[in-house]
N, CA, C and O atoms as a GROMACS GRO file, in nm:
protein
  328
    1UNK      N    1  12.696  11.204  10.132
    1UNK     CA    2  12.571  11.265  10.173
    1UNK      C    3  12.456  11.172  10.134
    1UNK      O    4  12.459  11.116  10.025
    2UNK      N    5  12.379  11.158  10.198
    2UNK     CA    6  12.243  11.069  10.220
    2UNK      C    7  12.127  11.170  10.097
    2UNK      O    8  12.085  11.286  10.104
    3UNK      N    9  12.101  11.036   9.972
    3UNK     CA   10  12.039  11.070   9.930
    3UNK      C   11  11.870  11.063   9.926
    3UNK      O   12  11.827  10.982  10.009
    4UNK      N   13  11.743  11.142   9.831
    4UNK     CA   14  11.625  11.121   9.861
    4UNK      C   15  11.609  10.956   9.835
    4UNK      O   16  11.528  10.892   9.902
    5UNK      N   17  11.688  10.898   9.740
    5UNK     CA   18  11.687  10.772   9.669
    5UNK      C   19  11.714  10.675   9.714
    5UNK      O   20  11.644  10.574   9.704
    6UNK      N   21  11.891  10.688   9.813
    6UNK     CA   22  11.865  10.635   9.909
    6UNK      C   23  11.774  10.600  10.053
    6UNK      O   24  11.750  10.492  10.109
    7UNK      N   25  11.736  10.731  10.082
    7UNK     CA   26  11.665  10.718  10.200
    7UNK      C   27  11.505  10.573  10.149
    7UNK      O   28  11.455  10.470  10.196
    8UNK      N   29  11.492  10.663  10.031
    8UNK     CA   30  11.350  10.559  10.015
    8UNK      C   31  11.397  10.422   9.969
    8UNK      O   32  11.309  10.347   9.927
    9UNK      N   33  11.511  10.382   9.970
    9UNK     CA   34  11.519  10.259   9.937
    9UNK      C   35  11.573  10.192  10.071
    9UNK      O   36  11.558  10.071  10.088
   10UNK      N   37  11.621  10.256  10.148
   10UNK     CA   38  11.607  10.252  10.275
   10UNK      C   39  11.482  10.190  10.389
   10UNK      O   40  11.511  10.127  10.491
   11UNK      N   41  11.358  10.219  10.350
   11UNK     CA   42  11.243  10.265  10.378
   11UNK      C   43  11.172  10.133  10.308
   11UNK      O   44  11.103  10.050  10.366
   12UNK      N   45  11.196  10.136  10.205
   12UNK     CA   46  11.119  10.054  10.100
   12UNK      C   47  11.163   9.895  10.128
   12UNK      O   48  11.091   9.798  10.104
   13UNK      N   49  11.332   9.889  10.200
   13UNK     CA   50  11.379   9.744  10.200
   13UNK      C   51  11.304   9.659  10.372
   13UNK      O   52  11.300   9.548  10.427
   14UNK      N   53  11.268   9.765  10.390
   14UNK     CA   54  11.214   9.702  10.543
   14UNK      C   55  11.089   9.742  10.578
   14UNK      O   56  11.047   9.732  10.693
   15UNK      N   57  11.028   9.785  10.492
   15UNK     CA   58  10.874   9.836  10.507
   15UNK      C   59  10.815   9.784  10.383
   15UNK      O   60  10.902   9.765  10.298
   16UNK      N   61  10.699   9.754  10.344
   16UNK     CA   62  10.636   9.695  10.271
   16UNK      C   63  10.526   9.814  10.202
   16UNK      O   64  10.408   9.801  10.234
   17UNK      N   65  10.561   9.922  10.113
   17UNK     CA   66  10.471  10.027  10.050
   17UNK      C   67  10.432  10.007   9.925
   17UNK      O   68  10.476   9.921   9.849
   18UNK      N   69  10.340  10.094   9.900
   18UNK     CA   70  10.284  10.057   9.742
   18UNK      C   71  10.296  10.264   9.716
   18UNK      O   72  10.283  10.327   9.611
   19UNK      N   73  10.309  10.288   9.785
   19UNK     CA   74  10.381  10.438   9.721
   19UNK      C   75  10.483  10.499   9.801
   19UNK      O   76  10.460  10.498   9.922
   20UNK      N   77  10.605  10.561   9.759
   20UNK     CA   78  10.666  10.638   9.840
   20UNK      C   79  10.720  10.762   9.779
   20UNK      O   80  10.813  10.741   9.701
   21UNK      N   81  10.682  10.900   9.795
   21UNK     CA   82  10.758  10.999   9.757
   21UNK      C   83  10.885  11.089   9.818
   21UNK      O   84  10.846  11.180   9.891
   22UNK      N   85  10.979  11.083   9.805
   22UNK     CA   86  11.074  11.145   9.927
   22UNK      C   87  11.130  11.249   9.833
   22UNK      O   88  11.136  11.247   9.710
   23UNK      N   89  11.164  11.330   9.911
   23UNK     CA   90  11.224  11.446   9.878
   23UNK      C   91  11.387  11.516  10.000
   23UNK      O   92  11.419  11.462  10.106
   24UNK      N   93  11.447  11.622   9.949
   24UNK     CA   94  11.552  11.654  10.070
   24UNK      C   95  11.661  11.674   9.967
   24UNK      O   96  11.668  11.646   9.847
   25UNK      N   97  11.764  11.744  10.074
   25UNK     CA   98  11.857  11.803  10.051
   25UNK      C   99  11.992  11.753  10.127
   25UNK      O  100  12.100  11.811  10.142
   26UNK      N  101  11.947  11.628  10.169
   26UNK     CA  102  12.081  11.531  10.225
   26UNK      C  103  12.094  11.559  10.379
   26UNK      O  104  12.179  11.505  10.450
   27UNK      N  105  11.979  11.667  10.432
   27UNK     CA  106  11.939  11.676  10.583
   27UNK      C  107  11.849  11.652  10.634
   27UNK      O  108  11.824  11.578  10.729
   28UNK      N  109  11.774  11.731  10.555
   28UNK     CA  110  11.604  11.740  10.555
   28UNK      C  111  11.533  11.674  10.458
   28UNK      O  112  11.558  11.692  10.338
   29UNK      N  113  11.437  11.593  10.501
   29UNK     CA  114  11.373  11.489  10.445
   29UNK      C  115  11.184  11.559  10.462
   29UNK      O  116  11.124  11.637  10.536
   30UNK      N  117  11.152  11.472  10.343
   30UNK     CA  118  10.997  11.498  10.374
   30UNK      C  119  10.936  11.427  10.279
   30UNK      O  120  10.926  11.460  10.161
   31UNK      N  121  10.891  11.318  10.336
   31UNK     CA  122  10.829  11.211  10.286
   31UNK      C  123  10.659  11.170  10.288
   31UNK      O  124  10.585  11.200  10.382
   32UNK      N  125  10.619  11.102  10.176
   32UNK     CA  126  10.487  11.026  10.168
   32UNK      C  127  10.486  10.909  10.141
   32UNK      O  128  10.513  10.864  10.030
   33UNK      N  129  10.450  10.834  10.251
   33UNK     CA  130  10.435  10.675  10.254
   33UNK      C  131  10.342  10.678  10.253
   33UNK      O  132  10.272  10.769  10.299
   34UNK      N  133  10.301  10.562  10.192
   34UNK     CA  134  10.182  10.430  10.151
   34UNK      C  135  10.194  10.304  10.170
   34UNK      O  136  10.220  10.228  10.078
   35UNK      N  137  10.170  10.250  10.333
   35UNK     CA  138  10.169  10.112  10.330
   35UNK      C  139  10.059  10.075  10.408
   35UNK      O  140   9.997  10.135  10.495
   36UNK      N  141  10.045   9.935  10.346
   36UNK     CA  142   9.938   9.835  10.445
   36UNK      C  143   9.976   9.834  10.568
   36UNK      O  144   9.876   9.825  10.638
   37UNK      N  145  10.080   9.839  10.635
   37UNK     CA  146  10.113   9.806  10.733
   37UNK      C  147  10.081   9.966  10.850
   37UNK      O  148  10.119  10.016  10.956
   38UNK      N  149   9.993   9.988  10.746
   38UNK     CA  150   9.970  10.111  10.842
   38UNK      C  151   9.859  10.126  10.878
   38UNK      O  152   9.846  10.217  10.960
   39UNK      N  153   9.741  10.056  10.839
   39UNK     CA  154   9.609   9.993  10.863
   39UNK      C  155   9.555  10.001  11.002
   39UNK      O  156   9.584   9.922  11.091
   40UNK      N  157   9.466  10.111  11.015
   40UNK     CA  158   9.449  10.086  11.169
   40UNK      C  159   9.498  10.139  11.260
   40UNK      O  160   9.445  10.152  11.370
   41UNK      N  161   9.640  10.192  11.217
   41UNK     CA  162   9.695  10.224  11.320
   41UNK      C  163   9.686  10.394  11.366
   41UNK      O  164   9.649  10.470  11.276
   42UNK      N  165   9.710  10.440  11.464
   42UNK     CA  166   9.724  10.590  11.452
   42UNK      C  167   9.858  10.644  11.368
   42UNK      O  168   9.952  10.577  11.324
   43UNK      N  169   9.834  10.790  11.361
   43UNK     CA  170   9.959  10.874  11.298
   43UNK      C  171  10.144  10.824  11.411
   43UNK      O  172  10.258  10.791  11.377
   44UNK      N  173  10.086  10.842  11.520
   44UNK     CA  174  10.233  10.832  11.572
   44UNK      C  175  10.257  10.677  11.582
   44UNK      O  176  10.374  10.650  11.609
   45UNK      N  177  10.180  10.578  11.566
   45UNK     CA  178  10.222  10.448  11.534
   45UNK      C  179  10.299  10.429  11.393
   45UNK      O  180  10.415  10.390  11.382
   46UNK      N  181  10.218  10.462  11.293
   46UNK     CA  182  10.221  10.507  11.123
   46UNK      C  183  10.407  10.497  11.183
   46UNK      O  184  10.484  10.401  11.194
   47UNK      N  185  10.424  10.680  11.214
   47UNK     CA  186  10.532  10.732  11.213
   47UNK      C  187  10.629  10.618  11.286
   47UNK      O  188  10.703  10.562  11.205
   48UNK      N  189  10.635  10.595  11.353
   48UNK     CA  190  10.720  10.480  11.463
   48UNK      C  191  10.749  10.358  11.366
   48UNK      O  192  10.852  10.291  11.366
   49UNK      N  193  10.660  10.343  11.300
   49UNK     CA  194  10.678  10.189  11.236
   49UNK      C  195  10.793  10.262  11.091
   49UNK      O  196  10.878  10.177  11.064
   50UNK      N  197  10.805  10.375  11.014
   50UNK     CA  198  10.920  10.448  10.956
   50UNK      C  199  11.033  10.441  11.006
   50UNK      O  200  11.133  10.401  10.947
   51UNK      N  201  11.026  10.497  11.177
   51UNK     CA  202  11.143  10.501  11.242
   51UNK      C  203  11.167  10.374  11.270
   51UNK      O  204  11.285  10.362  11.302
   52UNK      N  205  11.103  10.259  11.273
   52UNK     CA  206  11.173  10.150  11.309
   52UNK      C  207  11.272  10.080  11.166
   52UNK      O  208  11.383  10.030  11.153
   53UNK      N  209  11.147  10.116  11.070
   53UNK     CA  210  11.260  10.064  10.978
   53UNK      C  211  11.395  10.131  10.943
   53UNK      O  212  11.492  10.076  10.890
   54UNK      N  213  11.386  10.228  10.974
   54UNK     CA  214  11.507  10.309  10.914
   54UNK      C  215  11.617  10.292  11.046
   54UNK      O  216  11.734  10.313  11.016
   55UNK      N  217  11.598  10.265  11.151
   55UNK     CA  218  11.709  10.215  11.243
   55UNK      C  219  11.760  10.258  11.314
   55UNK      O  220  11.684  10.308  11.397
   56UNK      N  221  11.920  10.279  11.346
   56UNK     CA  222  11.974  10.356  11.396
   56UNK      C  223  12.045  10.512  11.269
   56UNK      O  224  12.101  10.619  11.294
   57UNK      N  225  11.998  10.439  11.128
   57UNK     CA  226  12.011  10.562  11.021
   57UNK      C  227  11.947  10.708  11.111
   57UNK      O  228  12.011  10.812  11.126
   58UNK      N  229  11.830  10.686  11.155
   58UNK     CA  230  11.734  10.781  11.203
   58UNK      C  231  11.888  10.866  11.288
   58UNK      O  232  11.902  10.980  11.241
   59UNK      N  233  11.976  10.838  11.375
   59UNK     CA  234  12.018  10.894  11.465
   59UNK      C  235  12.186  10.974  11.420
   59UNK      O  236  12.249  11.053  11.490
   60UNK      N  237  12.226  10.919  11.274
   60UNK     CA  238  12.346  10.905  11.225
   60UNK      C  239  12.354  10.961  11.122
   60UNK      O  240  12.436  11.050  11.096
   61UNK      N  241  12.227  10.893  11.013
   61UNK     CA  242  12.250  10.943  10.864
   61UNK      C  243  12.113  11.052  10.907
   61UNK      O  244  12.144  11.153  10.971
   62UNK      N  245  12.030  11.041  10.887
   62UNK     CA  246  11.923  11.123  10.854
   62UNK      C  247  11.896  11.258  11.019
   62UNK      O  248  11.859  11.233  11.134
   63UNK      N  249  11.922  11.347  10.977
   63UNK     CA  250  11.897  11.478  11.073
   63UNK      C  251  11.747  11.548  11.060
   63UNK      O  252  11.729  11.645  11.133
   64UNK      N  253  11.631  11.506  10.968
   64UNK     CA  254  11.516  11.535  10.988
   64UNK      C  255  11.438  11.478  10.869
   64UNK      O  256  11.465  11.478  10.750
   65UNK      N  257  11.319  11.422  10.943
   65UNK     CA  258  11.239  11.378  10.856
   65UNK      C  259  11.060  11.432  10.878
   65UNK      O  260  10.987  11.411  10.975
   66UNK      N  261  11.038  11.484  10.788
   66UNK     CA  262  10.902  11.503  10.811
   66UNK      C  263  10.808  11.413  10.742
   66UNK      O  264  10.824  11.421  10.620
   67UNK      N  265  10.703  11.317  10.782
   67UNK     CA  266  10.651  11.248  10.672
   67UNK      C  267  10.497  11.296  10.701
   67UNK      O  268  10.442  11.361  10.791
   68UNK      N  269  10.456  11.237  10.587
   68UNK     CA  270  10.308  11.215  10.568
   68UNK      C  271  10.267  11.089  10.590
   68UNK      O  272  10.364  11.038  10.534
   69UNK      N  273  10.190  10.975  10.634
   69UNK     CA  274  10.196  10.831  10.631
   69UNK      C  275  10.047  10.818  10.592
   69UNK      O  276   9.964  10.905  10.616
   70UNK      N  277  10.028  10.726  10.542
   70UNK     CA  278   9.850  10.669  10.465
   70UNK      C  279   9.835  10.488  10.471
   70UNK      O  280   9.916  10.404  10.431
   71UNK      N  281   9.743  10.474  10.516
   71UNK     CA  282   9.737  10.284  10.470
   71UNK      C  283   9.675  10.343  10.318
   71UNK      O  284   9.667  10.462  10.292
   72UNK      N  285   9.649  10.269  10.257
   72UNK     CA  286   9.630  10.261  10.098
   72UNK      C  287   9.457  10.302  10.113
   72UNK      O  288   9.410  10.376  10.027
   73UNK      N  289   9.371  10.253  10.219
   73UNK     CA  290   9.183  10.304  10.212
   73UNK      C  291   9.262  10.483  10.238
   73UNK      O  292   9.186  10.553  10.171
   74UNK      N  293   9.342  10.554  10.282
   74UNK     CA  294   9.354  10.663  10.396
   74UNK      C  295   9.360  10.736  10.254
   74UNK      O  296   9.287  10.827  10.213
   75UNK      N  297   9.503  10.651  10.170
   75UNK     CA  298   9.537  10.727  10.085
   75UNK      C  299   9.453  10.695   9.955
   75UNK      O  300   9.456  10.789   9.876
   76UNK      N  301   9.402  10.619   9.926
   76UNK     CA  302   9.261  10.678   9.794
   76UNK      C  303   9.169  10.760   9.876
   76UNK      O  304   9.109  10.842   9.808
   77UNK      N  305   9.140  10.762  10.005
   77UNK     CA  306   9.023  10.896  10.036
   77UNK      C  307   9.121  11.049  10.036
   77UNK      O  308   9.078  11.162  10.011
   78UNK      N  309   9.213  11.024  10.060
   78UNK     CA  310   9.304  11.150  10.018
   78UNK      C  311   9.278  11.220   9.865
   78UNK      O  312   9.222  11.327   9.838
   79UNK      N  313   9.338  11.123   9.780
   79UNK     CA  314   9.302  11.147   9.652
   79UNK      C  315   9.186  11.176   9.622
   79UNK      O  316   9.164  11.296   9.603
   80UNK      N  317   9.121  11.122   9.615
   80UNK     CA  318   8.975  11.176   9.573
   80UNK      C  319   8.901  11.304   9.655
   80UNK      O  320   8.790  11.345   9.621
   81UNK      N  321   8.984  11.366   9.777
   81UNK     CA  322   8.944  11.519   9.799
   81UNK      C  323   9.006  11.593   9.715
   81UNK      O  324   8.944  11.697   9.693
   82UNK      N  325   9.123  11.582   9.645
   82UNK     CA  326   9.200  11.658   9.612
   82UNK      C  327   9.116  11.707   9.485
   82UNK      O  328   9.161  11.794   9.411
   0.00000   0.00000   0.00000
């Protein structure tokens, strides 16, 4: 069974983040990324550039993922509403 630990190291070996929180139950996933590489871009780009790293895992190992995605300006203005 596909773990939260794996998945983010998963995530982490082909994406370039400075935070990741994952969570799940070896089906269901629900994640918070933090990368530069997300700069600019919209939410369903954000999301797409996850699914690219994670591969064909997306279709095999992992049966749902919900994320949150932030470039690092997105996610300190996050923080500081909270």
């Amino acid at each position: 069974m596909l773990t939260p630990d794996t998945l983010k190291n998963y995530i982490a070996s082909a994406l370039p983040c400075t935070h990741i929180e994952l969570e799940g139950d070896g089906q269901h996933f629900y994640a918070t990324i933090v990368s530069a590489e997300f700069a600019g871009l919209s939410m369903i780009k954000q999301h797409q550039k996850v699914y690219a790293a994670l591969g064909d895992r997306m279709k095999a190992e992992v049966h749902a993922l919900s994320m949150k995605t932030y470039s690092p300006e997105q996610w300190a203005a996050q923080a500081t509403k909270g």
